[in-house]
C-alpha positions in Angstrom: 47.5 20.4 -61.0 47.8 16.3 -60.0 45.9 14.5 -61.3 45.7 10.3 -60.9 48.7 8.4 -62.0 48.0 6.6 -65.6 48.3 2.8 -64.0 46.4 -0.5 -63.8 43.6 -1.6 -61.1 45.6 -3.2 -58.2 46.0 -6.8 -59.5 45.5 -8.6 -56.0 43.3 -6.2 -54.4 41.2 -9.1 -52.2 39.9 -6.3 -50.3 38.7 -2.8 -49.5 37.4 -0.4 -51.5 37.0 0.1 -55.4 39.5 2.2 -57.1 42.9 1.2 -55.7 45.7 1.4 -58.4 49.2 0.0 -59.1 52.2 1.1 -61.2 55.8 -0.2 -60.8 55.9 -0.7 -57.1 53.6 2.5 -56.1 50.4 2.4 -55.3 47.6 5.1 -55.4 44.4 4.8 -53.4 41.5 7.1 -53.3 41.6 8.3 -49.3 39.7 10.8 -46.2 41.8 13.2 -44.9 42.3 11.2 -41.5 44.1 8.7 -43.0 46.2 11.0 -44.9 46.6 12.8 -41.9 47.9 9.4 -40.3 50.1 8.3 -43.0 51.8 11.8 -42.5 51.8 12.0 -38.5 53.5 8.0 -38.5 56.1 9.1 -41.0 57.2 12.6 -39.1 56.9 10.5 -35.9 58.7 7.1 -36.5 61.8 9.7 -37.9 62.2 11.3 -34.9 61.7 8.2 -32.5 63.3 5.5 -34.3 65.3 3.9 -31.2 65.0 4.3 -27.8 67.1 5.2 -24.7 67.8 1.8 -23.9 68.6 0.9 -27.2 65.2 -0.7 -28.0 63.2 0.2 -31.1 60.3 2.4 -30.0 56.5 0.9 -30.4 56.3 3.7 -32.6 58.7 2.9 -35.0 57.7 -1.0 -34.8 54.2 0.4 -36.0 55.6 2.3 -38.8 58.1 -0.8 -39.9 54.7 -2.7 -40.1 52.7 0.1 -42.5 53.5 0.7 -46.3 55.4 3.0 -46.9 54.2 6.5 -47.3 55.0 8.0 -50.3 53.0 11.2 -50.8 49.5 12.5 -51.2 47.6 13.4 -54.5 45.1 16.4 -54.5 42.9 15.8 -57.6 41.5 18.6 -59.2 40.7 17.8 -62.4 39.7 14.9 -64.4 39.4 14.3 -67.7 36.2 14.9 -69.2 33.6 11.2 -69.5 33.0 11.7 -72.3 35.7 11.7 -74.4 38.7 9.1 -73.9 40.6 11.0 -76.6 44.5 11.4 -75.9 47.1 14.0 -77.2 48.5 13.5 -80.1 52.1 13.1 -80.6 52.2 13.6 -76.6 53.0 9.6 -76.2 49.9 6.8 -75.5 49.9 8.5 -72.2 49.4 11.7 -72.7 46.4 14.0 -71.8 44.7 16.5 -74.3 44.3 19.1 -71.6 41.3 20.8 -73.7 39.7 17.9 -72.4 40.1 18.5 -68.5 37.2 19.8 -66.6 37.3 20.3 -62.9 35.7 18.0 -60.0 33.0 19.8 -58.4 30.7 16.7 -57.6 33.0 13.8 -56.5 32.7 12.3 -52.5 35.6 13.5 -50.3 37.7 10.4 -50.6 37.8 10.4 -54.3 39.4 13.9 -54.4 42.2 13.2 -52.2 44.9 10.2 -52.7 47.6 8.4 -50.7 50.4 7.5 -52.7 51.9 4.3 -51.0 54.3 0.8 -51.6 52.3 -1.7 -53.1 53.1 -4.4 -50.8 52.8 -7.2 -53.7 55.7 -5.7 -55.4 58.7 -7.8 -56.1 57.1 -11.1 -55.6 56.5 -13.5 -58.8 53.9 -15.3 -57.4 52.0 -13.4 -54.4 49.4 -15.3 -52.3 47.8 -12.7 -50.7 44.9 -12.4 -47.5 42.9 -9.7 -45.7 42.0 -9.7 -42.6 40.1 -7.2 -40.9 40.4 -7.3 -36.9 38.4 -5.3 -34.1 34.9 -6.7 -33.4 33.7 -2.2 -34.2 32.9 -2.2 -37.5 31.5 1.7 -37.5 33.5 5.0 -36.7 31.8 7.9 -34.8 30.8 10.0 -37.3 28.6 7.3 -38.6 25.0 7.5 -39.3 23.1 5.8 -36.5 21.5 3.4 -39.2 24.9 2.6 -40.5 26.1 2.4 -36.8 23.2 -0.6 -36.5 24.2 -2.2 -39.8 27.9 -2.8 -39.0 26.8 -3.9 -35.3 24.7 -6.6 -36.9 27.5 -7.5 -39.5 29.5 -7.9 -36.7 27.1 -10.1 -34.8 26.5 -12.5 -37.9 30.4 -12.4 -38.6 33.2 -13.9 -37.1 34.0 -10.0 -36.3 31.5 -10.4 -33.3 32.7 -13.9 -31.7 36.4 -13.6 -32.8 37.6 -10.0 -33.7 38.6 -11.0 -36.8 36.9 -11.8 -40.6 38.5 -13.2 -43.8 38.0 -10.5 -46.4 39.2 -12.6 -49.2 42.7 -14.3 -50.2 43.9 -15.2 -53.5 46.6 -18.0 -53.2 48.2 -19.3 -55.9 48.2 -23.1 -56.9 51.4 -24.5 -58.4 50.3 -26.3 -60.9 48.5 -23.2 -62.6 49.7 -20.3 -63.6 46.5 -18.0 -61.8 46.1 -17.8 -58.7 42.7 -19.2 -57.0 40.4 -16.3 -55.5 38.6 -16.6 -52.9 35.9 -13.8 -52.7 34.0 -11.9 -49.7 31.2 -13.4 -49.7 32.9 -16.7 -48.3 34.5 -14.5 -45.1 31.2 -13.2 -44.2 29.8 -16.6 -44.7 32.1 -18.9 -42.1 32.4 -19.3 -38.5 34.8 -20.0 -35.9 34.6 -23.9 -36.9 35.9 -22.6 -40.5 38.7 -20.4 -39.5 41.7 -23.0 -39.3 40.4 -24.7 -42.6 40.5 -20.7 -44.5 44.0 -20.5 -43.0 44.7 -24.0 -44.1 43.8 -23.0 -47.6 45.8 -19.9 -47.7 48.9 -21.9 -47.0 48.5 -24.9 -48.6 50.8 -28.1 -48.8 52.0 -29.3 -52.1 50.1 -32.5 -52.9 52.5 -34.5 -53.8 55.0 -33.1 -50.9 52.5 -35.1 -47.6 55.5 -37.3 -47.2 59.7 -35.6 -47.3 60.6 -37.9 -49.8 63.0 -35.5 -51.8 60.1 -34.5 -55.0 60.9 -31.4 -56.4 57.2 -30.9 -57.1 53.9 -32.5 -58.3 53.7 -35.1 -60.4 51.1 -35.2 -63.2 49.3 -38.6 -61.7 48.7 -36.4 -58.1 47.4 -33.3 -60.2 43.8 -32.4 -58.6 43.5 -35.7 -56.7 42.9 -33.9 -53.4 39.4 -32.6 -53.0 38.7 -29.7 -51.0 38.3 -30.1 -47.5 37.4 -26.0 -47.1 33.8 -26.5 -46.6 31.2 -24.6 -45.2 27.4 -25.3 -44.8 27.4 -21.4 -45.1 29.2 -21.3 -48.6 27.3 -22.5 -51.6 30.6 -23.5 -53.5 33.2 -25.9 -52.0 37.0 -23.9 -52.2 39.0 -26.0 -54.5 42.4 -27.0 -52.5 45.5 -25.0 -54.3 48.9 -27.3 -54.4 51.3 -25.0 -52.1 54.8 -25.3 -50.5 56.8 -28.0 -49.6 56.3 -28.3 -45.7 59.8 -27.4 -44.6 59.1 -23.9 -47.0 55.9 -23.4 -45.5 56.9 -23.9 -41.5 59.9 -21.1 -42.4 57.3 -18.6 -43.5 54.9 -19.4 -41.0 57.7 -19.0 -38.3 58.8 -15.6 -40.0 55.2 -14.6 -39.8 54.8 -15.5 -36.0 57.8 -13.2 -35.7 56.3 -10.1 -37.3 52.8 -11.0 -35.9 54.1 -11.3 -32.3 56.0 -7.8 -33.2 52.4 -6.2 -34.0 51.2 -7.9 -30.6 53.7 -5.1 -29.2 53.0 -2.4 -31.0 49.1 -3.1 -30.1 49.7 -3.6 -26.1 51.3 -0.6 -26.2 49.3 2.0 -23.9 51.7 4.9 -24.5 51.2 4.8 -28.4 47.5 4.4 -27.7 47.2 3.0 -31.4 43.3 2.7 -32.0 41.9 1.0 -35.5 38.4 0.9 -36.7 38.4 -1.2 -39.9 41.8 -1.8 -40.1 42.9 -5.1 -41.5 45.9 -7.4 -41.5 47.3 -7.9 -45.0 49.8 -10.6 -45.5 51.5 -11.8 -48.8 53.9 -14.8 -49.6 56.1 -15.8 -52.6 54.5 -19.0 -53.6 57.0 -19.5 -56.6 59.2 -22.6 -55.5 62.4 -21.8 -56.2 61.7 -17.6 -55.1 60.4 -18.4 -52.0 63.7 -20.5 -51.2 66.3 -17.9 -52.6 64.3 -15.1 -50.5 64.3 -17.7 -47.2 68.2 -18.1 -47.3 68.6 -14.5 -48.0 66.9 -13.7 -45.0 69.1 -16.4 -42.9 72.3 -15.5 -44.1 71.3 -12.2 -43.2 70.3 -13.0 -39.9 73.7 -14.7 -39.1 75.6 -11.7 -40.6 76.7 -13.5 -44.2 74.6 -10.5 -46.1 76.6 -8.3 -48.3 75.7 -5.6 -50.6 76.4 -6.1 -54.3 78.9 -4.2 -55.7 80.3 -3.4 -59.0 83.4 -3.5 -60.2 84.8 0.2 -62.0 87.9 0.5 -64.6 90.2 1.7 -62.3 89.8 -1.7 -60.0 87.9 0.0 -57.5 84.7 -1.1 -55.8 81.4 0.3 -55.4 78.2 -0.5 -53.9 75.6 -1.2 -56.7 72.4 0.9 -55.9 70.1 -1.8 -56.9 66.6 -2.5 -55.7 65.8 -4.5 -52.6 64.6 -8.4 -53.4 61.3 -9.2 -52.2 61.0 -11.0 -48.8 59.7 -14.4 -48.6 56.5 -13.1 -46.8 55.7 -9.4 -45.3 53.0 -8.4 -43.1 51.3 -5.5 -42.8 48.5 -3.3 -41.2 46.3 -1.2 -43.7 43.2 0.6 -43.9 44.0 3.9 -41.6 40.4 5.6 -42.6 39.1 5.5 -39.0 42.5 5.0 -37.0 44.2 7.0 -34.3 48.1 7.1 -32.4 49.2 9.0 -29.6 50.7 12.1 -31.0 50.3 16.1 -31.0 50.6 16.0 -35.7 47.5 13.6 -35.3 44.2 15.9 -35.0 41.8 12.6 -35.0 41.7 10.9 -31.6 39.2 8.6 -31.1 38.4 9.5 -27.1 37.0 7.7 -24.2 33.1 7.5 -23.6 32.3 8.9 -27.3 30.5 5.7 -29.5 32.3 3.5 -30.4 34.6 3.7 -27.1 38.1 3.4 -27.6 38.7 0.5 -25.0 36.2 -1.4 -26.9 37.6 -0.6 -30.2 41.4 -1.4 -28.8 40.3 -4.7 -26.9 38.6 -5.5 -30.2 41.1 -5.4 -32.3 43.7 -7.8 -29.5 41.4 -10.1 -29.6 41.0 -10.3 -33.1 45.3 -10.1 -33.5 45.4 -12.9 -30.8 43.2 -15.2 -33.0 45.2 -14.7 -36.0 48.1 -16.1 -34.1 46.2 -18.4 -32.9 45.5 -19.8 -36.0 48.6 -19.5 -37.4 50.5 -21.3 -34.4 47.5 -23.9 -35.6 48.7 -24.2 -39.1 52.3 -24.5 -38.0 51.8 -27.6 -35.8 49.9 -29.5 -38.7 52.9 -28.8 -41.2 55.5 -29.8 -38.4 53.1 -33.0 -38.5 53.4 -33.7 -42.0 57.7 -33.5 -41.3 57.0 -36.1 -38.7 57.5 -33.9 -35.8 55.6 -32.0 -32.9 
């Protein structure tokens, strides 16, 4: 029998759904069978069609570089009885007094099944972290045609509707705190297309003390909390307090990196052949915002790129060398697309296709989602010319 790993409540879950767990780099999540079924049709898929005939990497396996990684699936069929939290004894804090296991007869479909996946914010000290959900259909077929009228009007009164893309909620840590600031969803479903380069603004802040490049290795106490906010919305009751971020030439490296992998998922997205179609999906990016990791992690990634990287290795008795199987550093910022519940590829494992002429229609749902993934660069191209500004260039 499986039954949920012991671990804690996701510490930077901004969005999704309740019940998403973390433990030491793996990440369990309450899931339908489609998106297990997706999860397990990418995986068998991207292995077999990693490069292409010309040499080229595949859409396919693009898409899959730009998923978490799939671990495994969970059936639960037990849980341990409500109303006793009593554990073994002598069986170690963790251990389950299997007298007190009863089985799941009443629990909704997704909370039966699990997908066991890489928690994205692994590795990283300090992770800023946003959601973004893109495609202007908010509802999947086999929705009620009340719930069907309920997402159209969320999208209407969302910037879903006009943009094809909403703020969920970030959390982006300030530097001169040690907790991150959250920003919740009620302030994404509050802003509109005026807000958007201010939210993104906010999720990759500026140092304050870094406006001009005069060498400071960080804030000093006198510039602490100087800077109001200027994230406001006549939507929001409760101005957004401006975090103290990265030093400019930090922040335009990651913001170029992320251009990179978002341009990447432009691909994967235009692709016809893969056919990928996502209802509810979301973007979810996260950045070191530690100083000095965010640095090591950005030359890292240049030396590899100029072919300086080499793997560590240990030195044995004998004088010979070995590679040291050690685990891989966190990047300096990783993007990702999430949330498969309601999503579809091209490929005969997959037994969900979202079809032509069904509601929603799958070239509405597919030129939903581009436009909200056009935005997003958008924005972010946005972002990067005001930090170039703040270096003095163009």
């Amino acid at each position: 029998m499986a039954s949920q790993p012991s671990n804690a409540h996701l510490a930077y879950q901004v969005g999704g759904h309740p019940g998403v767990k973390s433990s030491e780099g793996i990440l369990f999540k309450p899931a339908l069978p489609q998106e297990i079924a997706f999860y397990k049709a990418l995986a068998s898929a991207a292995e077999n069609e990693a490069v292409q005939e010309d040499g080229t990497v595949s859409s396919l396996a693009l898409l899959h570089n730009y998923t978490p990684t799939f671990i495994g699936s969970l059936d639960l069929v037990g849980q341990v009885s409500q109303d006793s939290s009593e554990r073994k004894t002598g069986g170690g804090s963790d251990s389950v007094d299997m007298n007190k296991v009863v089985p799941v007869h009443d629990a909704h479909e997704s909370d039966k099944r699990g997908l066991v996946l890489e928690d994205l914010t692994h590795g990283f000290k300090k992770p800023s972290v946003i959601d973004i959900k893109l495609g202007s259909v908010l509802y999947a077929e086999d929705a009620t045609p009340e719930k069907k009228e309920r997402m159209r009007k969320a999208a209407e009164n969302t910037t879903s509707g006009t943009d094809g893309m909403r703020v969920v909620g970030f959390c982006v840590y300030d530097n001169d705190h040690a907790e991150p600031v959250v920003v919740p969803k009620p302030y994404g479903k509050s802003i509109k297309t005026a807000n958007l380069p201010e939210a993104i603004a906010s999720f990759f802040p500026v140092a304050r003390s870094e406006i001009a490049s005069n060498g400071s290795t960080g804030p000093s106490s006198s510039e602490r909390h100087t800077q109001p906010s200027t994230l406001m919305s006549s939507h929001w009751p409760e101005p957004l307090t401006t975090p103290s971020g990265h030093r400019p030439h930090t922040l335009l490296s990651l913001l170029d990196q992320l251009l990179s992998d978002l341009d990447d998922i432009r691909t994967v997205m235009e692709d016809d052949q893969l056919d990928l179609c996502m209802i509810g999906g979301s973007l979810l990016i996260v950045y070191e915002s530690d100083w000095d990791k965010a640095e090591e992690a950005i030359r890292r990634e240049n030396a590899r790129q100029q072919g300086d990287d080499e793997e560590p290795k240990i030195e044995l008795d004998d004088g010979d060398e070995e590679e040291e199987d050690v685990e891989e550093p966190a990047p300096s910022i990783r993007v990702s697309l999430i949330d498969f519940a309601h999503a579809s590829f091209a490929s005969p494992d997959f037994p969900y296709p979202i079809k032509e002429g069904q509601d929603p229609d799958k070239k509405a749902v597919r030129e939903g989602v581009m436009k909200g993934l056009k935005k997003v660069i958008s924005l972010v191209k946005g972002r990067r010319r005001e930090v170039k500004a703040m270096m003095g260039g163009s």
